[in-house]
C-alpha positions as CSV (number, residue, x, y, z in Angstrom):
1,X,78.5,120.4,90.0
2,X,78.4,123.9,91.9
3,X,79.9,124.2,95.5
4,X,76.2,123.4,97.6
5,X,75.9,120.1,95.8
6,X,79.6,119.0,95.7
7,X,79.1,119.6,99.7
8,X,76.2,117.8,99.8
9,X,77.7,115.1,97.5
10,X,80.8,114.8,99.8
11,X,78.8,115.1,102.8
12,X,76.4,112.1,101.9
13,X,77.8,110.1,99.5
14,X,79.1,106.6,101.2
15,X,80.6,104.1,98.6
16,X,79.4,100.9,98.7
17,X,82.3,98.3,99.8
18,X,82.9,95.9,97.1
19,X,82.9,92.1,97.6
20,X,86.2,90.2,97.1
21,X,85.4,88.6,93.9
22,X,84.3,92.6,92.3
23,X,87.6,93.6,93.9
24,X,89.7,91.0,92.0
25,X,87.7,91.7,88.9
26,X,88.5,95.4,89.2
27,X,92.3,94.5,89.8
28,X,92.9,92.1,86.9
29,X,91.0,95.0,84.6
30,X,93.6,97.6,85.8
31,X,96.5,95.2,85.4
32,X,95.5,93.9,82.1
33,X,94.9,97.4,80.9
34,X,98.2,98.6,82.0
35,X,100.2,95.4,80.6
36,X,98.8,96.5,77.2
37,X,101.1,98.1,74.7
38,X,99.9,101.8,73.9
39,X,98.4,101.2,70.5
40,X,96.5,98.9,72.1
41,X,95.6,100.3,75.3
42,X,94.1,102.7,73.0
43,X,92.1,100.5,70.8
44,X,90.5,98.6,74.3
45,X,89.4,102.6,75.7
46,X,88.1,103.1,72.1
47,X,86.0,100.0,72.1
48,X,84.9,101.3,75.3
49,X,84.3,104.7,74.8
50,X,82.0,103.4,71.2
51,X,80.0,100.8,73.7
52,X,78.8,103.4,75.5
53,X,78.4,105.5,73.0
54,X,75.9,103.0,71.3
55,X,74.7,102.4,74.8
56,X,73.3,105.9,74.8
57,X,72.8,107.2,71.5
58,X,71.8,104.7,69.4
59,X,68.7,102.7,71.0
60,X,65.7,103.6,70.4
61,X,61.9,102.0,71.2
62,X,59.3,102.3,68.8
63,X,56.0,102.1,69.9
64,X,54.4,101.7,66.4
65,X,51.6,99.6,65.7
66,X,50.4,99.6,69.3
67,X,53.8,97.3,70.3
68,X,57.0,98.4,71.4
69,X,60.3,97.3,69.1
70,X,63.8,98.2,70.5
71,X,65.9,99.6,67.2
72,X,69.9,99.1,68.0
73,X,71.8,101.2,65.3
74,X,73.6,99.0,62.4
75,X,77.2,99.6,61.9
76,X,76.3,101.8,58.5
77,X,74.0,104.2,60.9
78,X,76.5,104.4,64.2
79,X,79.4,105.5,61.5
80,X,77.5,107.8,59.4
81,X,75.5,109.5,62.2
82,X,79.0,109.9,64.6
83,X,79.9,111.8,61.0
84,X,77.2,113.7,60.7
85,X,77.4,114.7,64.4
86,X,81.2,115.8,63.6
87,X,80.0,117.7,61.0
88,X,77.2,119.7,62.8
89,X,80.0,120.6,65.6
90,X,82.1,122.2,62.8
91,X,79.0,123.7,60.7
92,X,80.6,127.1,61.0
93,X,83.5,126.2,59.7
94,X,81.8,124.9,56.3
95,X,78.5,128.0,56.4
96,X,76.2,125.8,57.9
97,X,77.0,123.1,55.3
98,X,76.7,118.9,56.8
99,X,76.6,117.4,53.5
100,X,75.1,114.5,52.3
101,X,74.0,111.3,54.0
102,X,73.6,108.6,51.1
103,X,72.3,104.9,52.4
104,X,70.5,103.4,50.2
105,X,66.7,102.1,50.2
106,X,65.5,99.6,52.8
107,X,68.9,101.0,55.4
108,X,66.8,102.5,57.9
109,X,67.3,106.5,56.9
110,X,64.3,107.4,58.9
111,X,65.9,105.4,61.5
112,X,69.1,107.1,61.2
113,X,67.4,110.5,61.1
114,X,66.2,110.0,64.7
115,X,69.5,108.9,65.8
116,X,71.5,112.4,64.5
117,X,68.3,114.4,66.4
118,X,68.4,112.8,69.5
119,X,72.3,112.6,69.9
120,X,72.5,116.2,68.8
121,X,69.8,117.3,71.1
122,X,71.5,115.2,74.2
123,X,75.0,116.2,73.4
124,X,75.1,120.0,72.3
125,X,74.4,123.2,74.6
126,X,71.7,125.3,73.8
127,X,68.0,124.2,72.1
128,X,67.8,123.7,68.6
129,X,64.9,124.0,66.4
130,X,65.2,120.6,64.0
131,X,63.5,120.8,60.4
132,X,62.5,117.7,59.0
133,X,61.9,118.6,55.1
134,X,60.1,116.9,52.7
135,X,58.3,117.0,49.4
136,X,55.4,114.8,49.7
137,X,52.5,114.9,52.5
138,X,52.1,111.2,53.1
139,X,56.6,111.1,53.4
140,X,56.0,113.9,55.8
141,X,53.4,112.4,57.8
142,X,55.5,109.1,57.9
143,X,58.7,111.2,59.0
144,X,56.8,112.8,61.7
145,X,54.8,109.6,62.8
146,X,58.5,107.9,63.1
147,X,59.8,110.5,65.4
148,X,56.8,110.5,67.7
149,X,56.7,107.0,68.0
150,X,60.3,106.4,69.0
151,X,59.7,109.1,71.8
152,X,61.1,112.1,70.7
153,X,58.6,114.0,71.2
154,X,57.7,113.7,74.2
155,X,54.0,113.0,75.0
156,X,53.1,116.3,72.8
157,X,51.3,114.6,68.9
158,X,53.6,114.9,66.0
159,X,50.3,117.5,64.4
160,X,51.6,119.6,67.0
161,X,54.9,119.8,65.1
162,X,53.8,119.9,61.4
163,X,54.1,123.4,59.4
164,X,50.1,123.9,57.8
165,X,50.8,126.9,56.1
166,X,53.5,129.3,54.7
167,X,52.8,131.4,57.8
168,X,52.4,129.2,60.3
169,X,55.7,128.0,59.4
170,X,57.3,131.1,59.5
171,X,55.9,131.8,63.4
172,X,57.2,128.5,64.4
173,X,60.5,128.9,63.3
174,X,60.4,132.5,65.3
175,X,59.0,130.2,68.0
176,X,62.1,128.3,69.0
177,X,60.3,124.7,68.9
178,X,62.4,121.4,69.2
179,X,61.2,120.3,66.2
180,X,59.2,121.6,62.9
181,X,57.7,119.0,59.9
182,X,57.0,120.7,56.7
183,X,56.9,120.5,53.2
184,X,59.2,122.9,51.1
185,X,56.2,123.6,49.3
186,X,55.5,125.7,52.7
187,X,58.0,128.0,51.6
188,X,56.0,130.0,49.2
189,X,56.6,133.6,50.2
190,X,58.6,135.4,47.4
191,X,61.6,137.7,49.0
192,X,60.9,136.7,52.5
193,X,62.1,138.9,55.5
194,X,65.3,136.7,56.6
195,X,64.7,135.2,60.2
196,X,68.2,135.4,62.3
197,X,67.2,133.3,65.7
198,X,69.3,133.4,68.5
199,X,69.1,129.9,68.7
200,X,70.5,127.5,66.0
201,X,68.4,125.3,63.4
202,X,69.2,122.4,61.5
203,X,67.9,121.3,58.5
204,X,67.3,118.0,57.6
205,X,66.2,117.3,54.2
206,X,64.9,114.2,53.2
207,X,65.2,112.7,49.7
208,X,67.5,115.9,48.9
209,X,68.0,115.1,45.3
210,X,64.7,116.0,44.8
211,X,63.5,118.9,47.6
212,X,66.7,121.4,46.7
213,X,65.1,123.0,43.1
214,X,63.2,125.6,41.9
215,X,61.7,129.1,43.5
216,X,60.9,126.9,47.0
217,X,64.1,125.9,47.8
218,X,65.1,129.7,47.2
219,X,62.7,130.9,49.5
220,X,64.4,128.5,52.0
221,X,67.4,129.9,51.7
222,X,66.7,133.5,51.7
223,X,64.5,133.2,54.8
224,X,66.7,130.7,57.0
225,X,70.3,132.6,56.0
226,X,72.1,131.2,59.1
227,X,70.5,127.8,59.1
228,X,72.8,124.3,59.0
229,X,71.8,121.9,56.5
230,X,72.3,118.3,55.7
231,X,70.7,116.2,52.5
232,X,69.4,112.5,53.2
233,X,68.9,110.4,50.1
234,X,68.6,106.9,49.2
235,X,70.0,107.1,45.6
236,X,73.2,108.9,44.1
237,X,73.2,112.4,43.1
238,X,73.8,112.7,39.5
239,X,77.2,114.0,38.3
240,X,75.6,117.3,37.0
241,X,74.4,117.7,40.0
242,X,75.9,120.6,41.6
243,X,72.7,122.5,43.0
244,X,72.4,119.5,45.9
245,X,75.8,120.1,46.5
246,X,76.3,123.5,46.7
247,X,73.3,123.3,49.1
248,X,74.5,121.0,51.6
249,X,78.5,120.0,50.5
250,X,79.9,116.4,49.3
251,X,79.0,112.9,50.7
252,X,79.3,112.3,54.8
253,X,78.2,108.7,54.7
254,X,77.5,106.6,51.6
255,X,76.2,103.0,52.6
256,X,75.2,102.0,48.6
257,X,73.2,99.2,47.3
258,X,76.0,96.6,46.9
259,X,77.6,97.0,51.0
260,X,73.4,96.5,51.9
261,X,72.8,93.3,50.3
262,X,76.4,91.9,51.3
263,X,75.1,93.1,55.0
264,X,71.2,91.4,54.2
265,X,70.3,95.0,55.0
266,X,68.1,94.4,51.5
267,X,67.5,92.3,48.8
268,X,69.2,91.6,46.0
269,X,68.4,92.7,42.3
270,X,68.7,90.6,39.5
271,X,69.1,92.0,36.3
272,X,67.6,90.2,33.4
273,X,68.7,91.2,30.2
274,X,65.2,91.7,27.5
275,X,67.1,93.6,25.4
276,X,66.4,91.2,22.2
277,X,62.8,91.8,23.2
278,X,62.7,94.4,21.1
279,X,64.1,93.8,17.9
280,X,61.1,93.6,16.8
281,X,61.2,97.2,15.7
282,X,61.0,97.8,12.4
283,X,63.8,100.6,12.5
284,X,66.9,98.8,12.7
285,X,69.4,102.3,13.5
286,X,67.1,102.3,16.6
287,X,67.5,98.5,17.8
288,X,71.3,98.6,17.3
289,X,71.9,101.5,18.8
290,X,70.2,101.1,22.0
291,X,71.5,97.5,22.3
292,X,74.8,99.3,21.5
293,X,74.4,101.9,24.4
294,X,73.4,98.9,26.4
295,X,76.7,97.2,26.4
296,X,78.2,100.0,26.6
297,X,76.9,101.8,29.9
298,X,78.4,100.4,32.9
299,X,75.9,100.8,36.2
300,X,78.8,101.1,38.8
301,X,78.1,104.3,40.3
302,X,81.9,105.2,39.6
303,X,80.9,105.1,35.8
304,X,77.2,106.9,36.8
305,X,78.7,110.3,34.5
306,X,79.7,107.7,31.3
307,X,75.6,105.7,31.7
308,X,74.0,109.9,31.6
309,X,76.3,110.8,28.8
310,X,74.5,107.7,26.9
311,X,71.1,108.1,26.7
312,X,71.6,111.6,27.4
313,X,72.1,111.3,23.0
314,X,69.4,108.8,22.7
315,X,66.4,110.4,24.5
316,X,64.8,110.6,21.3
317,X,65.1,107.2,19.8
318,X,64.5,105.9,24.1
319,X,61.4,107.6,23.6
320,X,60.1,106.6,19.8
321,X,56.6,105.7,20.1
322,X,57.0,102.3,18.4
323,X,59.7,101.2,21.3
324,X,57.3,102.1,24.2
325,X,54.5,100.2,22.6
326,X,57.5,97.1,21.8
327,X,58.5,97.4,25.7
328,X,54.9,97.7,27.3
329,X,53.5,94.8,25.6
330,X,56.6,92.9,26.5
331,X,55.9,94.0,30.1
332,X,52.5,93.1,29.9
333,X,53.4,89.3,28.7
334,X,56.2,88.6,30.7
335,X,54.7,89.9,34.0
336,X,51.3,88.5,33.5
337,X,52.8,85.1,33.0
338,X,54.5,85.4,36.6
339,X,51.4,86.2,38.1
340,X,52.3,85.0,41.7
341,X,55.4,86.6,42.3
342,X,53.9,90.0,43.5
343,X,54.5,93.2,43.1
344,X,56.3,95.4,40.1
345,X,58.1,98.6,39.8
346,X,58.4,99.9,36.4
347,X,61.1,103.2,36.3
348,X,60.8,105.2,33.3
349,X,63.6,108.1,32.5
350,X,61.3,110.9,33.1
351,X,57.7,111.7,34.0
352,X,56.3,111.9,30.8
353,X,57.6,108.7,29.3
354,X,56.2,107.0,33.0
355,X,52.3,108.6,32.0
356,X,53.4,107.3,28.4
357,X,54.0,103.7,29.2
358,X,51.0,103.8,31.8
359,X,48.6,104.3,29.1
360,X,50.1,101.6,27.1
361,X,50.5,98.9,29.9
362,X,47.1,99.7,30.7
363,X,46.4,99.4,27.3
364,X,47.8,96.0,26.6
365,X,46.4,95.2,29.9
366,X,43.0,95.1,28.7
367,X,44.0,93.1,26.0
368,X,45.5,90.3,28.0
369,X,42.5,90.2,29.8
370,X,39.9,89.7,26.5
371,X,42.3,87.1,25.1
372,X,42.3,85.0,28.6
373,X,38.6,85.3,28.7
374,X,38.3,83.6,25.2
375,X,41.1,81.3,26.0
376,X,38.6,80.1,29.1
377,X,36.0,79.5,26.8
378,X,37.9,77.0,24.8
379,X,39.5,75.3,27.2
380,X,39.5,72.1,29.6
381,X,37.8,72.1,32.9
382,X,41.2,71.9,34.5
383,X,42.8,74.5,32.5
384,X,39.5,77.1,32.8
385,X,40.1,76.5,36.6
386,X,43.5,77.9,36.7
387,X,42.8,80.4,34.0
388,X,40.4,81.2,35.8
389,X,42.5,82.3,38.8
390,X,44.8,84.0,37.0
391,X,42.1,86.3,35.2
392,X,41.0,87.5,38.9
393,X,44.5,88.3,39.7
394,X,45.0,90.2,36.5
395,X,41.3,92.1,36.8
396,X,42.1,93.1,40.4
397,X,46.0,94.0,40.0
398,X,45.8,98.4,40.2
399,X,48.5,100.2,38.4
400,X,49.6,103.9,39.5
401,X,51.8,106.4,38.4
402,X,54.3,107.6,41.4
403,X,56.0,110.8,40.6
404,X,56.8,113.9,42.8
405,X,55.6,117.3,42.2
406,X,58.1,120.0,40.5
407,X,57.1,123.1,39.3
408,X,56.1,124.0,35.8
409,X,55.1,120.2,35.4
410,X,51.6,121.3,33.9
411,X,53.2,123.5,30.9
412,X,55.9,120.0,30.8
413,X,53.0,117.6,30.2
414,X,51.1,119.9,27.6
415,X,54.5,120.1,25.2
């Protein structure tokens, strides 16, 4: 406060008298504060000091969907983002290097993206330019949509933020903006002219496992020298991982799968062994030892290095033609028999074998479908009825293959 306004202030400023019962309230709080031990004296400021703290950093109101939902932080967001804050303050210290923000699927990472933006942009001098990085348009548009409903963008559109070229990238980050959306597909200049800002920016990378490979990410790098950078993911980063981490340092925050479903952050998943599913195979080195690697991998992510060393020796015999046509027919009876459960996720090991096993789902698909439309034919009125349904449900079910762009995929797909 400079000297005209503390005047002012002094001159001005008449307390208001408190009543008897807010004076008594105020005395018993100061005698009760100082009868405390100092451990304790401590704990009741800290309690204090982390209510206010939520107070102002970690409420937001989104305004999706034409309503307006307030978002209090959860106890996995206020920790990791107060780390992540800590981290930014020291960025320096560690070349511009946050680390990595693990909470798993269905946590609120978007959510908790918002949080570290707004709490660094209220509590740090100076204007940051914030990059929100992805790798897919519709996660980019989501991420963007996200921030503009929960208000922190003022009343300027989230389009007004995205990157929609290599170019126009490059002129906002010159431009000093509080916040840029783009894909790292935008960085597609080779050798770019580094940009040194006088202001600092932060890069946020969402899904970092995946965004932080090939000649993209390079060009990041080389044109954004000085930038900070921290990785959100929702999965683990694999033990061989060491390009994520050179990029943006070890774990910050991990909130994994097993602390979210104790919390009812999200649901659990069953595992149901189908394993004997496919002994059918006629190669009986094959059956034994998957079944044998099986037992053997362990999915705790302590053990994660152990599981990779595994099938890392049986990507061949994973693979073998005759074991994806044994698993997709299996898939195809098993999940057409639950047929009002909902949805499926099928995860395949790499992007071929998912292409692979679309084909021969689909394939098998069609062949559920011919056998139910005999199977009508033949039966009762009752039974055709409920057939019936089920044949709708099967015709109308769409499958899709969900995989992220990489470069040199093309030349990948045609070996």
């Amino acid at each position: 406060m400079n000297e005209t306004l503390k005047s002012l202030y002094d001159r001005f400023y008449i307390p208001l008298p408190l009543t008897e019962y807010e004076q008594e309230v105020e005395t018993c709080h100061h005698r009760l504060i100082e009868r405390l031990e100092k451990p304790e004296r401590k704990l009741v400021l800290q309690i204090k000091e982390n209510f206010l703290g939520l107070l102002e950093n970690f409420i937001l109101y989104d305004h999706s969907g034409g309503r307006t939902v307030t978002i209090l932080a959860r106890n996995h967001q206020y920790l990791g983002v107060n780390e992540a804050v800590k981290a930014y303050e020291a960025r320096k210290l560690n070349n511009g290097k946050l680390g990595v923000f693990w909470h798993t699927q269905g946590s609120g990472k978007s959510y908790s993206m918002v949080f570290l933006a707004q709490k660094i942009r209220r509590k740090f001098a100076g204007s940051p330019t914030i990059v929100i990085l992805t790798d897919r348009d519709e996660l980019n548009k989501q991420i963007s949509d996200t921030f503009e409903n929960c208000g922190l963008l003022g009343k300027t559109k989230a389009s007004q933020f995205i990157a929609t070229s290599g170019e126009d990238l490059v002129q906002k980050l010159k431009a000093n903006p509080s916040f840029i959306f783009t894909l790292i597909q935008k960085f597609n200049k080779a050798n770019p002219e580094p940009i040194y800002p006088d202001h600092d920016i932060l890069i946020m990378s969402d899904e970092a496992h995946r965004s932080q490979y090939g000649i993209f990410a390079d060009n990041m790098m080389a044109l954004l020298p000085t930038a900070s950078r921290i990785g959100f993911t929702g999965t683990p980063l694999l033990s061989n991982d060491n390009i994520t981490e050179r990029t943006f340092g070890g774990y910050i925050s991990v909130y994994d799968f097993k602390r979210a479903v104790e919390d009812g952050a999200t649901v659990p998943l069953y595992y149901e062994n189908r394993g004997d599913k496919i002994a059918d195979l006629h190669n009986p080195e094959i059956t034994d030892r998957i079944l044998d690697a099986i037992e053997r991998a362990d999915l705790d992510v302590d053990q994660q290095e152990k599981l990779e060393r595994e099938f890392a020796k049986e990507i061949h015999l994973l693979t073998a033609q005759q074991r994806l046509e044994s698993i997709a027919k299996d898939f195809v009876g098993h999940y057409s028999d639950l047929w009002t459960s909902g949805k499926a996720m099928f995860v395949c090991l790499n992007k071929v074998t998912c292409v692979r096993m679309y084909d021969l789902a689909q394939k098998y698909w069609a062949e559920e479908i011919a056998r139910l439309e005999q199977e009508i034919k033949h039966a009762t009125q009752q039974e055709a009825q409920e057939l019936s349904r089920k044949l709708e449900w099967i015709k109308e079910t769409e499958m899709a293959v969900v995989i992220s762009q990489e470069q040199n995929e093309i030349q990948t797909f045609q070996k």
